[in-house]
C-alpha positions in Angstrom: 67.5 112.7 121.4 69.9 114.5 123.9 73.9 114.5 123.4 75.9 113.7 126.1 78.9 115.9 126.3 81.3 113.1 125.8 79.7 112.2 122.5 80.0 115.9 121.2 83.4 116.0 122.4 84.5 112.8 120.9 82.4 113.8 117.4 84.7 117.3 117.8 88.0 116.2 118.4 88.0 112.7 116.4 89.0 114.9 112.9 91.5 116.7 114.6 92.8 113.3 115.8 93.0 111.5 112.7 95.0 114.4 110.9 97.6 113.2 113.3 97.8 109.8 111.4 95.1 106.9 112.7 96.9 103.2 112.9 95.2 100.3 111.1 95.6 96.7 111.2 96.3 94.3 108.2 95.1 90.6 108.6 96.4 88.6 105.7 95.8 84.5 105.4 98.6 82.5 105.8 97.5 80.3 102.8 97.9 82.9 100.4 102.2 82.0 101.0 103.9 79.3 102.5 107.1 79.3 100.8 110.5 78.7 102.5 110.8 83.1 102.3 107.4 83.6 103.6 108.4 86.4 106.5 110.2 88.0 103.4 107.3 87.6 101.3 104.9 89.1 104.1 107.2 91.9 104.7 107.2 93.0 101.1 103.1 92.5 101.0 103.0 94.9 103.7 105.4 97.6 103.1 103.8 97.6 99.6 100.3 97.8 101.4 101.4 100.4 104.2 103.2 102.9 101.5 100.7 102.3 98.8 97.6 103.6 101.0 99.7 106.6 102.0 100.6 105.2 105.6 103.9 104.4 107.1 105.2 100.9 107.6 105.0 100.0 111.2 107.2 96.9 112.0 107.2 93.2 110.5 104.7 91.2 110.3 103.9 88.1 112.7 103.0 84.8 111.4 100.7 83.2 112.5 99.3 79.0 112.1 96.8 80.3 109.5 96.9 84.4 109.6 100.0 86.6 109.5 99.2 90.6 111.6 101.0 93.3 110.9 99.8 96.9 110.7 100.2 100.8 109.2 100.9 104.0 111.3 100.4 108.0 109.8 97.9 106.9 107.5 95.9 109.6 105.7 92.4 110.6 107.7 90.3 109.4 104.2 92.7 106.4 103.8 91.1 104.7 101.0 91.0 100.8 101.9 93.1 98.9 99.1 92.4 95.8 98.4 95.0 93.6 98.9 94.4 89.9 97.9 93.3 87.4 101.2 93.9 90.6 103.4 91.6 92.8 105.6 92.3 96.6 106.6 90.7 97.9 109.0 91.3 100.7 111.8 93.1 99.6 114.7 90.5 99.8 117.4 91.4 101.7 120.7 
């Protein structure tokens, strides 16, 4: 199996990149709150998320009909996923 140079390049410099702090996204459902304070209660979820997993709280969240996006910046190269309830993390793809 031959290596392109891009793939070796890419394999090289992606653990340098990630030291510099990878973004991820945090897809919570809507269901889980739909209190009169639910942009309050999402913004708490996710700073708590965010600062929990060693990452930086990027901005607040946006609600959406039936999922509310927000996301984490500097996090940790080996973030450790935390399991927030009716949320997915996940690397914010490029």
């Amino acid at each position: 199996m031959k290596l392109s140079a891009a793939a070796i390049l890419s394999v090289a410099v992606a653990p340098a990149l990630a030291d510099d702090g990878a973004e991820y996204v945090l897809v919570c459902s809507r269901d889980s709150f739909r209190g009169s304070d639910a942009q309050g209660h999402f913004e708490a979820l996710y700073k708590d998320a965010c600062t929990g997993s060693g990452c930086k709280y990027a901005a607040p969240p946006e609600l959406g009909d039936s999922v509310v996006l927000g996301g984490c910046t500097n996090c940790p190269s080996n973030l450790d996923l935390n399991d927030v309830p009716n949320c997915l993390m996940a690397p914010k793809p490029s």
